[in-house]
C-alpha positions in Angstrom: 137.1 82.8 55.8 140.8 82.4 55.2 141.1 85.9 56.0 139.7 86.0 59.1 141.8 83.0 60.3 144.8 85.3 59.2 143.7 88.2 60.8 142.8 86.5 63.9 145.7 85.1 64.1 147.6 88.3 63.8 146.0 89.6 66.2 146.5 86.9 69.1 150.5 87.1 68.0 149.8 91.0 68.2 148.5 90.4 72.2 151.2 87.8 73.1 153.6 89.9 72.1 152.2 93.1 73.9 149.9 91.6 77.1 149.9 94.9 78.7 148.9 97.0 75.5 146.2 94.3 75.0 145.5 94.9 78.2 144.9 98.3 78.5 142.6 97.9 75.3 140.5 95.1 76.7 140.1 97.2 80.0 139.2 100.6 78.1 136.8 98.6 75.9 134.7 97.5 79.2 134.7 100.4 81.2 133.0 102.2 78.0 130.7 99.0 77.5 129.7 99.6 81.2 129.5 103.1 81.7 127.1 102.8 78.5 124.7 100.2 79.9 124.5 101.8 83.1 123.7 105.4 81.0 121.3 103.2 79.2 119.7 101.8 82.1 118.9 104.9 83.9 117.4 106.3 80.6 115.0 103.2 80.0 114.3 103.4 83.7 113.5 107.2 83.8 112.2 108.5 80.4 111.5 105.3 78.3 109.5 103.1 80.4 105.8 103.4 81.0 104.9 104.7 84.9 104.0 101.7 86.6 100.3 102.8 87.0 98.3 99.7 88.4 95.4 98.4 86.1 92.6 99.8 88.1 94.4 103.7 88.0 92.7 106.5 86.0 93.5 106.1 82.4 93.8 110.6 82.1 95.8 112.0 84.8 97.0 115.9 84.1 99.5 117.5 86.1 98.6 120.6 87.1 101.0 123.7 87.6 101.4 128.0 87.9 103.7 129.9 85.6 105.3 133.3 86.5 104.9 136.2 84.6 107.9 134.9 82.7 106.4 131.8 81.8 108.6 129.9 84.5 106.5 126.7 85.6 106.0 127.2 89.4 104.9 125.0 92.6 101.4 125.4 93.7 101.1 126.6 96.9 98.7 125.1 100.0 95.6 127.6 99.6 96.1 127.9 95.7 95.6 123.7 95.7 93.1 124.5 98.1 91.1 127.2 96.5 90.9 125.0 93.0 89.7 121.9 94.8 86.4 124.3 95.9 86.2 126.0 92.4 83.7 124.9 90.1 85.8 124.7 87.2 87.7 121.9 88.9 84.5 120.0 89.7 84.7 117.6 86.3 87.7 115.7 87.9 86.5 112.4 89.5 89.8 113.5 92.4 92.0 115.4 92.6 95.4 115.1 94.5 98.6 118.0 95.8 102.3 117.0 96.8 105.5 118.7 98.1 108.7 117.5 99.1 111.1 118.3 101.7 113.8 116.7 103.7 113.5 116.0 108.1 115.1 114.6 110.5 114.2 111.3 111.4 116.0 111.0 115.2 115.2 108.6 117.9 116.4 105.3 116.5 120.6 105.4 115.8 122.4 108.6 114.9 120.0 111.1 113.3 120.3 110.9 110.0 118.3 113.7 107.0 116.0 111.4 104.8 113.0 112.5 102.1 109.4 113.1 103.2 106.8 113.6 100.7 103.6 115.3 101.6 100.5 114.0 99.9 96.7 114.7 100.0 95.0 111.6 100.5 93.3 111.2 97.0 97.2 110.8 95.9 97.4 107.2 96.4 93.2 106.7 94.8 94.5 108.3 91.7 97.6 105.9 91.1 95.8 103.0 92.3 98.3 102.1 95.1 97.4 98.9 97.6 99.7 99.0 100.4 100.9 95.3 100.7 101.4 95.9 104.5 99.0 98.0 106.4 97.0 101.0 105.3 97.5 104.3 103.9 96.3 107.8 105.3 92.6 108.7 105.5 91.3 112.6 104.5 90.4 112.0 108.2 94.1 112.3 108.7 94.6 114.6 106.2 92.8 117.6 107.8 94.3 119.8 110.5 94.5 118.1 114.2 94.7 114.8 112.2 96.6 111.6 114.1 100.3 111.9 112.7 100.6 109.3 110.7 103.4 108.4 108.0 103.5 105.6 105.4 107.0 103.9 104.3 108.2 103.5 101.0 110.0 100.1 100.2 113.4 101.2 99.7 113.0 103.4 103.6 111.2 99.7 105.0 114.4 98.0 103.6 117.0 100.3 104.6 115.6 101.6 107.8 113.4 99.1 108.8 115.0 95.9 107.9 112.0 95.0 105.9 110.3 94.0 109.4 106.5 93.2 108.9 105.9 94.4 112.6 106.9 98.0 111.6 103.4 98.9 111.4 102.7 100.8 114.6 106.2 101.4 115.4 106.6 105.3 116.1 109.0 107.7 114.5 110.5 111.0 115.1 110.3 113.1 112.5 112.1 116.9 113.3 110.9 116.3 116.8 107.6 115.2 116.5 106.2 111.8 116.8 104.5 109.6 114.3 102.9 106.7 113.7 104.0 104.3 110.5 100.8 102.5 109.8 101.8 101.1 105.9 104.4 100.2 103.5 103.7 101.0 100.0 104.3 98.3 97.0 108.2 97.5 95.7 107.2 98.9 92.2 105.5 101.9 93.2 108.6 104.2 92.3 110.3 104.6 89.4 113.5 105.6 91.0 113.3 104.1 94.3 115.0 106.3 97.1 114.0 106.0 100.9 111.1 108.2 101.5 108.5 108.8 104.2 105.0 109.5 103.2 102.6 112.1 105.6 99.7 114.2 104.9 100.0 117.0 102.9 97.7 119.0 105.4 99.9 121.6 107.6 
């Protein structure tokens, strides 16, 4: 115990008489302690923790892909989703859901600014177990061509864009030059990285 006192002491006479070495230390040693928790953070938030499924989603969900002849793991394209939903093979799965992303131009309101779109099949939100706490999500009505253009928020776009306004629900949007309908906001904890996002129907 004595020898702590001593060193302590040391080292307080050690900072008084250098307050802008000590400084410099003190700073150093926070920055690192930050930049680690925020590495840390994104890792737990990414990688480590569970996917938020609801407690009434499908306990097996498989991810289904194509690999090039070099074994590359490839997108799925439209009639290829398609084809396996009317194949036999696939007919075990209680659903069975496609997505793509891409980027529009959402116009009409301010300046037009580019923001994320997600296209979904409607069984995408069934498998996960989403609720939308404000409105309604997308029928396979909707999702088959000449379907009413429809698009459901995310919370992070409702916040941002939206203001987190419960009348948004039947406000229209123009997305790339067409007009659509928002009819839902999905949950808060629905994404794991939250990022402002439409939702539409994955039919072209």
């Amino acid at each position: 115990m004595d020898t702590l006192r001593q060193d302590l002491r040391h080292a307080l006479r050690g900072m008084l008489k250098h307050p802008g070495f000590a400084a410099a230390v003190i700073l150093t040693l926070a920055l690192g302690i930050g930049a680690n928790t925020a590495i840390f953070s994104v890792v737990h938030a990414v990688l480590l923790r569970p996917i938020p499924y609801p407690a009434d989603a499908p306990e097996n969900v498989l991810v289904l892909a194509e690999r090039s002849p070099s074994d590359f793991r490839m997108s799925v394209s439209y009639p290829t989703f398609r084809d396996w939903m009317d194949t036999v093979e696939f007919a075990s799965f209680e659903a069975m859901a496609g997505y793509m992303d891409r980027s529009v131009a959402m116009s009409g309101r301010e300046e037009p600014v580019r923001v994320s779109v997600r296209r979904t099949s409607a069984a995408y939100f069934d498998i996960q177990g989403v609720r939308p706490p404000l409105g309604r999500l997308y029928t396979v009505d909707e999702d088959t061509p000449g379907g009413d253009p429809v698009v459901v928020l995310n919370h992070a776009l409702w916040q941002a864009r939206f203001g987190g306004r419960p009348d948004v629900v039947g406000e229209r949007v123009v997305l790339d030059g067409d007009r659509f309908t928002v009819i839902g906001v999905l949950p808060e904890n629905f994404e794991l990285v939250p990022r402002e996002r439409f939702y539409m129907a994955l039919t072209p």
